[in-house]
Backbone bond lengths (Angstrom), bond angles and torsions (degrees), N, CA, C in turn:
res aa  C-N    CA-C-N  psi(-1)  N-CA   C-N-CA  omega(-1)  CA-C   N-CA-C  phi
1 X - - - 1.452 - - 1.520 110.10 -
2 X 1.411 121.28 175.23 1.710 112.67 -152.06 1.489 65.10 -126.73
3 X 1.794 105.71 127.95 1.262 119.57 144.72 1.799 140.56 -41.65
4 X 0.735 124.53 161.44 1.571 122.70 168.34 1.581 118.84 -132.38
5 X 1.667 96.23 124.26 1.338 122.31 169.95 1.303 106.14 -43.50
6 X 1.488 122.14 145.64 1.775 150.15 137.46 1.300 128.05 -100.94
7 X 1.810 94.10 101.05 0.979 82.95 -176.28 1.956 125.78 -85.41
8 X 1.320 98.86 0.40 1.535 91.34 -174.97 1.781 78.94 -137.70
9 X 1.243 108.45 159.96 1.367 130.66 -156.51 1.570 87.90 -82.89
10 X 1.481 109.98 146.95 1.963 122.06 -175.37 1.876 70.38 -98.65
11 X 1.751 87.13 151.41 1.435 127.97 149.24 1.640 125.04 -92.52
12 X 1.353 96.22 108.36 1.445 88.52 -171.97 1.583 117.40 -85.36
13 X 1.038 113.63 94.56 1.457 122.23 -162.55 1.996 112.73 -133.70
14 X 1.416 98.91 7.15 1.546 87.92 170.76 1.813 103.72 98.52
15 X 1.433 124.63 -34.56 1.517 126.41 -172.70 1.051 102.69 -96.88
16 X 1.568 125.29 165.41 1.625 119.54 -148.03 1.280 101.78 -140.86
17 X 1.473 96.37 21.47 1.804 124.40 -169.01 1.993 101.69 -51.13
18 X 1.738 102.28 -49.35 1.122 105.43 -168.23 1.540 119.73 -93.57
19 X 1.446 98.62 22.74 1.748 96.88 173.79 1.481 96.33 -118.58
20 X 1.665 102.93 -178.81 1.431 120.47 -177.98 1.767 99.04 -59.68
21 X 1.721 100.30 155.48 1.591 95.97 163.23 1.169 84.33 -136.90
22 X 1.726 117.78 157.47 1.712 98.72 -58.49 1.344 142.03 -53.62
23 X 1.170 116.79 146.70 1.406 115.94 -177.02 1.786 116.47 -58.78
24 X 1.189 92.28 123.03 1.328 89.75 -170.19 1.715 138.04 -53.01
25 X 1.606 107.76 -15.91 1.747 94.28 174.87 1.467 80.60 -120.07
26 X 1.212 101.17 157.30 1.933 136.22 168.93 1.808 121.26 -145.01
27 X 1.746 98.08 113.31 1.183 84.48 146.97 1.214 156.53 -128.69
28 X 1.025 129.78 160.82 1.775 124.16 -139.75 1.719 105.71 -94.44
29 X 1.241 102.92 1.80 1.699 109.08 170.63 1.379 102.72 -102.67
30 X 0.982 128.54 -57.69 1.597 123.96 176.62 1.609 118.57 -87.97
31 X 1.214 126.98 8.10 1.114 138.06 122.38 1.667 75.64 81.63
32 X 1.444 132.73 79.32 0.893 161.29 116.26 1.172 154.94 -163.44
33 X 1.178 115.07 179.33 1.360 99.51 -158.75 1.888 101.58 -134.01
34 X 1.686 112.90 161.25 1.386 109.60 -155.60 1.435 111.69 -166.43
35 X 1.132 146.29 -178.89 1.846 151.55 -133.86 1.534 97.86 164.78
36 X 1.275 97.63 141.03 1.762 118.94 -179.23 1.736 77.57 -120.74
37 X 1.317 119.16 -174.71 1.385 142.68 140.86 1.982 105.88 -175.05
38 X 1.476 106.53 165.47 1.494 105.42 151.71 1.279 130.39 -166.01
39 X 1.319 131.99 -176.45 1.543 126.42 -158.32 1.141 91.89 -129.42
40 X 1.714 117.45 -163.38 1.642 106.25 176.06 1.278 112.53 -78.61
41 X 1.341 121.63 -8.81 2.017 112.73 -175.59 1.130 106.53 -126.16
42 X 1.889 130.94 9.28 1.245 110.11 177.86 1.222 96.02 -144.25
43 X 1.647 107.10 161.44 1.717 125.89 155.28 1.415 128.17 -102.13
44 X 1.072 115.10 111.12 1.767 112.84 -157.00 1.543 99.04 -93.74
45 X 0.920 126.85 145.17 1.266 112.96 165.35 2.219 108.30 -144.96
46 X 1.329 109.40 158.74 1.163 97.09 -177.27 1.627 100.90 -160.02
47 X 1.353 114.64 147.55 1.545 138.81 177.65 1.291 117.31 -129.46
48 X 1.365 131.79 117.48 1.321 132.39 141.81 1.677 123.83 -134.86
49 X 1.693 94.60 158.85 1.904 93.36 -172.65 1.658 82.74 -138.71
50 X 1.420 97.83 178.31 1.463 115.22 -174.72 1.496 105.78 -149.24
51 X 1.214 116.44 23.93 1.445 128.94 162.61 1.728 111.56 -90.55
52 X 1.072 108.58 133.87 1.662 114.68 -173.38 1.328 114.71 -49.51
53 X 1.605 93.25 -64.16 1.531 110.95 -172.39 1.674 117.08 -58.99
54 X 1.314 116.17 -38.70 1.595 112.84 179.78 1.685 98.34 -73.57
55 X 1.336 114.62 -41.79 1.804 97.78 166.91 1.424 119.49 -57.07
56 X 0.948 121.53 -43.04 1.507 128.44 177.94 1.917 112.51 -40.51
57 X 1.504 94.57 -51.90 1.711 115.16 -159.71 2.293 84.30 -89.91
58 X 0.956 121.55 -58.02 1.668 103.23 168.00 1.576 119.10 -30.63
59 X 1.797 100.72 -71.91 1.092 96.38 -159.81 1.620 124.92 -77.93
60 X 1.296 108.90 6.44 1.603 131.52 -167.67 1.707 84.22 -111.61
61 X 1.276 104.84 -89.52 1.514 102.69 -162.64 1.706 120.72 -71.18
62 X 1.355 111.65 5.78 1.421 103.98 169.43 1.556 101.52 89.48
63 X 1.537 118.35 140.85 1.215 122.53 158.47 1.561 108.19 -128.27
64 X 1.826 108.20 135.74 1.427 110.58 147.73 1.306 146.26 -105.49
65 X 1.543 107.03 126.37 1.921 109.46 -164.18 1.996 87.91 -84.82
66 X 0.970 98.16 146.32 1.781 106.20 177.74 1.568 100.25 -138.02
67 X 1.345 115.57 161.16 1.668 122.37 -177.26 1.443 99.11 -153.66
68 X 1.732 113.81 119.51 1.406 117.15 177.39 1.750 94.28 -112.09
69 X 1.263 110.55 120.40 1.664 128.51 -172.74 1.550 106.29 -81.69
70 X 1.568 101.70 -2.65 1.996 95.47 148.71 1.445 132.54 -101.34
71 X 1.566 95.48 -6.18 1.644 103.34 179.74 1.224 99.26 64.80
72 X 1.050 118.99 48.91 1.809 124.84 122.73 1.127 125.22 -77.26
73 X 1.514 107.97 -147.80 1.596 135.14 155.57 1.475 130.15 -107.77
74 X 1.443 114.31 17.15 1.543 118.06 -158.47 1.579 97.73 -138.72
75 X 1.271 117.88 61.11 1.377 133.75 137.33 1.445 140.82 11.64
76 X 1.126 128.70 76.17 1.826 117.37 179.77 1.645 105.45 -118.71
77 X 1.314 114.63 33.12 1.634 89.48 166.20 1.806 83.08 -140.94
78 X 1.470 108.60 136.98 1.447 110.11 -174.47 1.629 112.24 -127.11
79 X 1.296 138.28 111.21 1.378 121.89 139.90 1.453 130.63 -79.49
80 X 0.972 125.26 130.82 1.892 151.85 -169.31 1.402 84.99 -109.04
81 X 1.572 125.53 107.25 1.609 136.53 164.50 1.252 100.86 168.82
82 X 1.696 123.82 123.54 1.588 100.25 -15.76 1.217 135.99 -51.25
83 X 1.565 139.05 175.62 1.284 118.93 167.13 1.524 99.63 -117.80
84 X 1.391 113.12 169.63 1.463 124.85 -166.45 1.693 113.69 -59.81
85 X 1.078 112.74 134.09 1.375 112.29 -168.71 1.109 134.56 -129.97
86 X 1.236 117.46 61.60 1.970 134.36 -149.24 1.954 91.26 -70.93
87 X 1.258 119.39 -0.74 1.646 95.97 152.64 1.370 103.76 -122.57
88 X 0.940 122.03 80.07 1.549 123.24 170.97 1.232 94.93 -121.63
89 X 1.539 103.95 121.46 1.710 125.53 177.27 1.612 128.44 -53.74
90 X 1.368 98.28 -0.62 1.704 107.41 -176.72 1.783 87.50 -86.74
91 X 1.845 72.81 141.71 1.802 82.27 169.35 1.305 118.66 -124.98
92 X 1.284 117.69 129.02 1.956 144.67 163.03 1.295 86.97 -14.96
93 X 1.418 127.95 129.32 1.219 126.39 149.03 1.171 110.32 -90.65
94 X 1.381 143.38 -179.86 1.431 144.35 -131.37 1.596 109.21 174.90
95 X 1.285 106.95 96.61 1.233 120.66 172.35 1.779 112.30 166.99
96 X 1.296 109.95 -154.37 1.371 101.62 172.24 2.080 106.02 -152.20
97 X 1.416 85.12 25.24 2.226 69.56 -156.82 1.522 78.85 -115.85
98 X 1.410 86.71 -166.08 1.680 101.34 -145.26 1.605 94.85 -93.24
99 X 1.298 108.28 -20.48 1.827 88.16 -169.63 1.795 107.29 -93.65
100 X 2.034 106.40 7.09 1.166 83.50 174.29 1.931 121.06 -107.19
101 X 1.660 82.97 6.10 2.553 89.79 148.31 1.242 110.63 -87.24
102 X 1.355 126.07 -7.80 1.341 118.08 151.69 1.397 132.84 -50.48
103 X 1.403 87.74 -59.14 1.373 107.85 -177.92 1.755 126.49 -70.89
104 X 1.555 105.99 -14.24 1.457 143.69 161.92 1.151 94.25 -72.38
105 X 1.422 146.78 -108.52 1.198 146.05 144.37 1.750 130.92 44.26
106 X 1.537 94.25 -55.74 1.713 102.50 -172.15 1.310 103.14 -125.18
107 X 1.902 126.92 0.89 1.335 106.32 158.84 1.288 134.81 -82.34
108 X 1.489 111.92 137.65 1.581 112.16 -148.07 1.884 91.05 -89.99
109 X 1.188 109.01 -7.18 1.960 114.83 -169.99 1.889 89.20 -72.89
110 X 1.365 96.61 -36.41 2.118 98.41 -168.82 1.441 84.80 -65.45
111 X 1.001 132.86 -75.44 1.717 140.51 163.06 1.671 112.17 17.23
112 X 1.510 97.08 -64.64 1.153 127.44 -179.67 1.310 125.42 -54.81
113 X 1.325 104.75 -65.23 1.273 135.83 -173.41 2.079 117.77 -82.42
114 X 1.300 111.93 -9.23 1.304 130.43 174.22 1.593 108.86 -85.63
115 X 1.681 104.76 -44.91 1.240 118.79 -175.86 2.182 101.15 -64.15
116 X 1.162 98.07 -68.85 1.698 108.53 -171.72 1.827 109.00 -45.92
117 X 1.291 94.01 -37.13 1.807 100.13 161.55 1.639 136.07 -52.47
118 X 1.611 84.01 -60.67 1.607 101.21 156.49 1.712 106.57 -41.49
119 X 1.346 130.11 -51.72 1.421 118.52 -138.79 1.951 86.33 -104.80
120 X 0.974 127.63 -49.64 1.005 136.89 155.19 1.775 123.94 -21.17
121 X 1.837 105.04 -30.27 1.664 108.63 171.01 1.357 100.09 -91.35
122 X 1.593 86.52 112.99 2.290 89.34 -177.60 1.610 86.08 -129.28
123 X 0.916 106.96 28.89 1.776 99.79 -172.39 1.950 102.39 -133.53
124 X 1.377 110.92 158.67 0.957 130.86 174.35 1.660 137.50 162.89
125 X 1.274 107.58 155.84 2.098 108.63 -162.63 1.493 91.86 -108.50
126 X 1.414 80.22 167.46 1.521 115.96 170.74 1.544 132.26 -138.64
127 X 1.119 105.06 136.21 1.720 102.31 -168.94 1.685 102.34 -136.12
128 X 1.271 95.97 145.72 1.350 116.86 170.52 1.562 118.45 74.24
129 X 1.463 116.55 -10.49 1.510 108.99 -170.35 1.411 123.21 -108.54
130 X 1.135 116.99 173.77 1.401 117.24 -148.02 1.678 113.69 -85.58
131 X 1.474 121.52 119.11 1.362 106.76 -170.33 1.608 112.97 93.71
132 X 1.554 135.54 -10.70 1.327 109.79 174.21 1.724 72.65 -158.11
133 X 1.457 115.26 156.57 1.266 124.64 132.74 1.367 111.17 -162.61
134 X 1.330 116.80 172.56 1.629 119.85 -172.17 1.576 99.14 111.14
135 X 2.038 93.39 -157.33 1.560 78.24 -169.40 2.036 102.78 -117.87
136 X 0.668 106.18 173.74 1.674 122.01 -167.47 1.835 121.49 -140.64
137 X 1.215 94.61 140.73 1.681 92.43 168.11 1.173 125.93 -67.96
138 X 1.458 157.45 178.55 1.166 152.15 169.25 1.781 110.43 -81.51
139 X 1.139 103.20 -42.89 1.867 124.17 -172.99 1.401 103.88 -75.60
140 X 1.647 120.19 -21.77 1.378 128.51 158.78 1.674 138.82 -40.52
141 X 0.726 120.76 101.99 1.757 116.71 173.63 1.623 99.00 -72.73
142 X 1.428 106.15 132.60 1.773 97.50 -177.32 1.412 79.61 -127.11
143 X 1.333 114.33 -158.10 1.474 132.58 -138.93 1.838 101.17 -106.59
144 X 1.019 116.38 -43.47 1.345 139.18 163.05 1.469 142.53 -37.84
145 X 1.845 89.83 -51.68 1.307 109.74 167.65 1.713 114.94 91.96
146 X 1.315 100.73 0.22 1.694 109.82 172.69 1.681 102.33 -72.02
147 X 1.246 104.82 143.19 1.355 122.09 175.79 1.656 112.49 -133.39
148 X 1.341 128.01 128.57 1.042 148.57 175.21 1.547 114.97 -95.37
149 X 1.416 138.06 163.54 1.252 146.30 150.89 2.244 110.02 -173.84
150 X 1.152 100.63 140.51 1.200 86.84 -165.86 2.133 85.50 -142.52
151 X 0.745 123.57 109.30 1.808 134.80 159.70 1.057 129.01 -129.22
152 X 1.735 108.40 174.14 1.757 117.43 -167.27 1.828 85.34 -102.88
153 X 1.336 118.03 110.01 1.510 122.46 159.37 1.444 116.07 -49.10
154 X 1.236 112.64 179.36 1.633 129.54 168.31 1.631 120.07 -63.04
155 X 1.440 110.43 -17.09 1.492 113.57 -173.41 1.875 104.05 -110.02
156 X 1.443 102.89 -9.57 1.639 120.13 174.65 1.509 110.45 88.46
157 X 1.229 113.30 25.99 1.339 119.81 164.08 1.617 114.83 -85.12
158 X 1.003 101.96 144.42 1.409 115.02 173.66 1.441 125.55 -90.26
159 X 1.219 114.27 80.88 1.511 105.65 -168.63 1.847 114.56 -113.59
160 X 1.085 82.46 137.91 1.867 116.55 -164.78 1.940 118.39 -95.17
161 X 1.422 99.48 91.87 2.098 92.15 177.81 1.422 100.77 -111.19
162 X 1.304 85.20 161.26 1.317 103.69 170.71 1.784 109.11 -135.47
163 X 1.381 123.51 161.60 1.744 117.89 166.18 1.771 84.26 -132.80
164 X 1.776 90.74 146.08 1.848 82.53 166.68 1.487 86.74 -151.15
165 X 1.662 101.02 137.43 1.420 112.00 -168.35 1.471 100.89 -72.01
166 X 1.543 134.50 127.96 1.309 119.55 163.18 1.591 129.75 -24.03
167 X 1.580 99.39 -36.71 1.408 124.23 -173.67 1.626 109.65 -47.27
168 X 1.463 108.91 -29.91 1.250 119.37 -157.10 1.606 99.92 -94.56
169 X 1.216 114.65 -28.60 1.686 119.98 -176.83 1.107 127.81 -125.30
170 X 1.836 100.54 -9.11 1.755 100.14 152.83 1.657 121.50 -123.68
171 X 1.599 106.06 8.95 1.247 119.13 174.60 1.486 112.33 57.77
172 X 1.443 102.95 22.30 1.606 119.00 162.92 1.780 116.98 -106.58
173 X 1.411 121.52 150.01 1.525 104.48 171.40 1.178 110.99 -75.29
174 X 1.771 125.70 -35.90 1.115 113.44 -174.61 1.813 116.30 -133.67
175 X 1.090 130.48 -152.90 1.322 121.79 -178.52 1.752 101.70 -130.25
176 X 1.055 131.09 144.09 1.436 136.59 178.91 1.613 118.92 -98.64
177 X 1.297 140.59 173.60 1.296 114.58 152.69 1.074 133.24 -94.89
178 X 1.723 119.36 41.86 1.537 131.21 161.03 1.932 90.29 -85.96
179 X 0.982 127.41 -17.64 1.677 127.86 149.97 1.021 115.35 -48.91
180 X 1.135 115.67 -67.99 1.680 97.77 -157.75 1.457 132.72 -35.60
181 X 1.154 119.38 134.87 1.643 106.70 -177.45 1.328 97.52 87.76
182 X 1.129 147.73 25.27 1.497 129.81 175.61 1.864 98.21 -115.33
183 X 1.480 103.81 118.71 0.983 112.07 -175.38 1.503 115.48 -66.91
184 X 1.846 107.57 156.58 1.397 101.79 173.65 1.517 82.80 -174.70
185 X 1.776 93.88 163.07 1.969 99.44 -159.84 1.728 95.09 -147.75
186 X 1.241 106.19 155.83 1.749 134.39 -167.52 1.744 102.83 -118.28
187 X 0.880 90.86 119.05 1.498 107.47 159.64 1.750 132.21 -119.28
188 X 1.405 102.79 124.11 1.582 106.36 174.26 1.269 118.74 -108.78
189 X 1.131 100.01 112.40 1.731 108.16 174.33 1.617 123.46 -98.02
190 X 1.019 118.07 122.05 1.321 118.59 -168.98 1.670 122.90 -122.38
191 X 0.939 137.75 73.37 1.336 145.36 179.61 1.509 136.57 -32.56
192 X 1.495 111.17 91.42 1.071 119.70 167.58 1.745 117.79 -16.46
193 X 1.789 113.58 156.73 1.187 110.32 163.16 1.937 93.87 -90.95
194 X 1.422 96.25 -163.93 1.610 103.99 167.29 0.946 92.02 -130.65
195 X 1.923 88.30 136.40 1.846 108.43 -176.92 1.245 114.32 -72.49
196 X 1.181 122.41 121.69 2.047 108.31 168.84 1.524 109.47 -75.31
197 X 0.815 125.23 7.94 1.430 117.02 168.21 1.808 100.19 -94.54
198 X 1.210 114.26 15.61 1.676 106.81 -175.04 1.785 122.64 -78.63
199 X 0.686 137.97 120.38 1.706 104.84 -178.85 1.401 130.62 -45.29
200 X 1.258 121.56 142.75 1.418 113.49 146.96 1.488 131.36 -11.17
201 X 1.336 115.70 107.19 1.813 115.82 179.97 1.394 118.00 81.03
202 X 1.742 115.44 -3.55 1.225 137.13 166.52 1.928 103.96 -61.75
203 X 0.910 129.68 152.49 1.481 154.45 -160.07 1.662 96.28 -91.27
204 X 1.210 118.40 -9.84 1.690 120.87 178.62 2.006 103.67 115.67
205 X 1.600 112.02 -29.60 1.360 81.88 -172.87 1.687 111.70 116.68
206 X 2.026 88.04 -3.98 1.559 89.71 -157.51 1.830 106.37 -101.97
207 X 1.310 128.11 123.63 1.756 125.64 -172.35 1.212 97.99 -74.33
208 X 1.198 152.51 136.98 1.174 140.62 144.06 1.578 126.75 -89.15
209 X 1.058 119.98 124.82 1.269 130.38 -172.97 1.596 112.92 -118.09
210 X 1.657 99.91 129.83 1.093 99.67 -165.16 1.607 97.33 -129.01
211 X 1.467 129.71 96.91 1.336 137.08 -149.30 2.180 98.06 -119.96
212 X 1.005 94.75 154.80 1.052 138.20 152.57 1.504 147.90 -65.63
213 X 1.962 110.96 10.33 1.435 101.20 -130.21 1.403 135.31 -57.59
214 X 1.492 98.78 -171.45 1.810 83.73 -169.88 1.917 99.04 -89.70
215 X 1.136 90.22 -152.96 1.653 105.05 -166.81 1.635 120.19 -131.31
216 X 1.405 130.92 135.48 1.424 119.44 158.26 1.497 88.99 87.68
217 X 1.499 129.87 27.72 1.385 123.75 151.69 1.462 129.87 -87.90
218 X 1.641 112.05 122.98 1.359 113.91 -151.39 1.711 79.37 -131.84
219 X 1.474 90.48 107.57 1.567 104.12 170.87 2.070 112.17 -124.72
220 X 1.162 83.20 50.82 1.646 92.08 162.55 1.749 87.98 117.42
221 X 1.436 110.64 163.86 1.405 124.28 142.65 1.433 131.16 -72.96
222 X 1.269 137.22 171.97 1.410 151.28 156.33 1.680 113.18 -19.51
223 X 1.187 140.02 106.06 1.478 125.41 -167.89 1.162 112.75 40.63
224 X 1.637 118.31 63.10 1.335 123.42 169.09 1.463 109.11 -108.20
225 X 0.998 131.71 68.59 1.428 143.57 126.27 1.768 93.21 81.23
226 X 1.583 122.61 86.66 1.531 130.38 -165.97 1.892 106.19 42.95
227 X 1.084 120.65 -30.12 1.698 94.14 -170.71 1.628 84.17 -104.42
228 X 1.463 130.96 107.74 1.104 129.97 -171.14 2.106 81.88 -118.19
229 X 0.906 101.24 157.15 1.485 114.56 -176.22 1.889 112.56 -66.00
230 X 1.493 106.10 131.70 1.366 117.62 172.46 1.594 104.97 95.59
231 X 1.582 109.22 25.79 1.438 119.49 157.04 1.683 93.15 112.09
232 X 1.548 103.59 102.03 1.343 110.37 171.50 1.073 126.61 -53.32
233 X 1.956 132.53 138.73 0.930 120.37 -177.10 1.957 119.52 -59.78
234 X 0.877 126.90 171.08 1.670 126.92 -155.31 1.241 121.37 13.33
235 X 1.563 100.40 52.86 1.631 82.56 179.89 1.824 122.74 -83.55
236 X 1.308 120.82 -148.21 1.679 97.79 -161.49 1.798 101.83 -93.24
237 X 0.941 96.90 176.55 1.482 109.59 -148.14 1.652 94.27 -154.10
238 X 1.220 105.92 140.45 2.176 104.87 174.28 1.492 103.23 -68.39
239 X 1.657 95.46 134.88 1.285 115.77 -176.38 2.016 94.39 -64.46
240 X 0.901 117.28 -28.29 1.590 107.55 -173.36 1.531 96.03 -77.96
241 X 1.177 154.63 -48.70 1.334 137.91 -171.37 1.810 91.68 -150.04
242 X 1.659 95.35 103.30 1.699 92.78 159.47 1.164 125.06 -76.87
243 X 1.405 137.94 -7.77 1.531 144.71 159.54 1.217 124.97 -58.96
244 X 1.367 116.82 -20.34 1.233 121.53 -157.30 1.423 119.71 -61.64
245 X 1.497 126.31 -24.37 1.009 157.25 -148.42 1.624 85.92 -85.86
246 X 1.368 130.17 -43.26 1.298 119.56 -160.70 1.484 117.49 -96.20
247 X 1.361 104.90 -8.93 1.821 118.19 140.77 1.513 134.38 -72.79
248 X 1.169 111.86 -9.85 1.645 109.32 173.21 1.614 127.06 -103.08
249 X 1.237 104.99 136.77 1.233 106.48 -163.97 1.581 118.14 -87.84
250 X 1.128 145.44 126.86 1.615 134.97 -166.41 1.250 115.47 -121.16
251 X 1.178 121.35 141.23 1.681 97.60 156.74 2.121 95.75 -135.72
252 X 0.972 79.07 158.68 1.804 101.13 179.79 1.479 125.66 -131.80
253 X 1.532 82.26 119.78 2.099 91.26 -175.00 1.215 114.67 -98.98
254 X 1.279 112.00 158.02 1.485 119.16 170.19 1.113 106.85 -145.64
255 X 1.504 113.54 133.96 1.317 134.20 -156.42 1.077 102.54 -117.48
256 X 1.703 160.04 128.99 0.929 164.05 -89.77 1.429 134.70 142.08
257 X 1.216 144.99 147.92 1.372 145.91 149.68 1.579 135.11 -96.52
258 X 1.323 127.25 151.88 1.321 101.50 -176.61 1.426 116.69 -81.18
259 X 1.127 143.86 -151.81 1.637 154.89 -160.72 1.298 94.34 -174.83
260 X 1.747 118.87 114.66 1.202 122.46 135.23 1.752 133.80 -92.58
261 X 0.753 172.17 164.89 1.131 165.61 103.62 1.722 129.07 -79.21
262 X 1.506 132.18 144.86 1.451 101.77 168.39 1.538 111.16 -106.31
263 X 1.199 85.78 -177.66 1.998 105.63 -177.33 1.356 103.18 108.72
């Protein structure tokens, strides 16, 4: 896929003010949706959904964004943010029938409690890149120049940026146009819970899906009335287990090129 130019530098601040609406790829198994772009010194990248349950399984079980600088599938530069959070005050709901994602769905306390999570992830690692690795605060300036922010917006989406200085993954400050066209790909990994309804010696219960997503999915605008963009809140779910969704594990690539431009 053909990257897209920036022309004025994103603020990484959590609002999704400065990307496309809608964001142009979505996928409909991991029930979000997300935007790469870059300039000559950075890689922007950004995720948000507005489905409960994939916020739930981020901000509880941690998500990892990864970047392989050949545009494959085989990954060596990793951010971990959120990171996994075995005291995070949201609680597993427990059952399997339909009126209890309902009931997920219309409690305004999950509401609550999704948001304080969001603000509550001030932490996060780094692997593989050039000039910083380990783990870091969010409010931190590290050595690198990667910046994180991940919150619940005004419409209750959860939206996720990142900036990563080329410097950091091509050990250049900037990019030339002997770049352009040089492929490179994003991966989101998102971590299942484990089902207790799984068997004994069972793997947890968890599908893993490892997608591709598609592109040019426009599932509502900004506070558009439950289908708010990057996976409407309640949206449908298998009539045999509407939970199920919060046991499977996904990750989603995007395959891409860079964009130079001059001036």
């Amino acid at each position: 896929m053909p990257g897209a130019w920036q022309d004025t530098p994103i603020a990484i601040d959590g609002d999704s003010k400065d990307w496309p609406s809608p964001y142009p790829n979505f996928d409909a198994k991991a029930m979000i949706a997300y935007a790469t772009s870059n300039d000559k010194e950075n890689l922007y990248i950004t995720m948000e959904t507005g489905d409960e349950m994939t916020q739930m399984k981020i901000l509880k079980q941690g998500m990892i964004v990864s970047i392989d600088t050949s545009g494959d599938k085989d990954a060596t530069f990793h951010i971990n943010f959120p990171l996994q959070n075995d005291l995070d005050p949201i609680d597993l709901p427990q059952g399997r029938q339909k009126k209890d994602a309902e009931n997920l769905h219309l409690s305004k306390q999950l509401d609550v409690k999704l948001s304080k999570s969001a603000k509550d992830a001030n932490q996060f690692s780094l692997d593989g890149f050039f000039g910083c690795s380990g783990g870091y605060m969010v409010s931190q300036t590290i050595p690198c120049g990667i910046k994180v922010i991940a919150r619940i917006d005004e419409y209750k989406q959860l939206v996720w940026e990142a900036v990563i200085p080329f410097s950091s993954i091509y050990g250049k400050a900037t990019i030339t146009e002997k770049d352009a066209g040089k492929p490179i790909s994003v991966c989101f990994a998102i971590k299942g819970f484990k089902n207790p309804a799984a068997k004994s010696g069972d793997s947890g219960g968890n599908g893993i899906s490892n997608n591709t997503g598609g592109t040019g999915a426009n599932i509502g605008g900004r506070g558009g009335g439950g289908g708010a963009r990057g996976g409407g809140r309640g949206g449908t779910r298998p009539a045999e287990n509407p939970m199920q969704h919060l046991y499977e594990t996904t990750k989603t690539w995007k395959q891409f090129s860079l964009v130079f431009k001059q001036g």
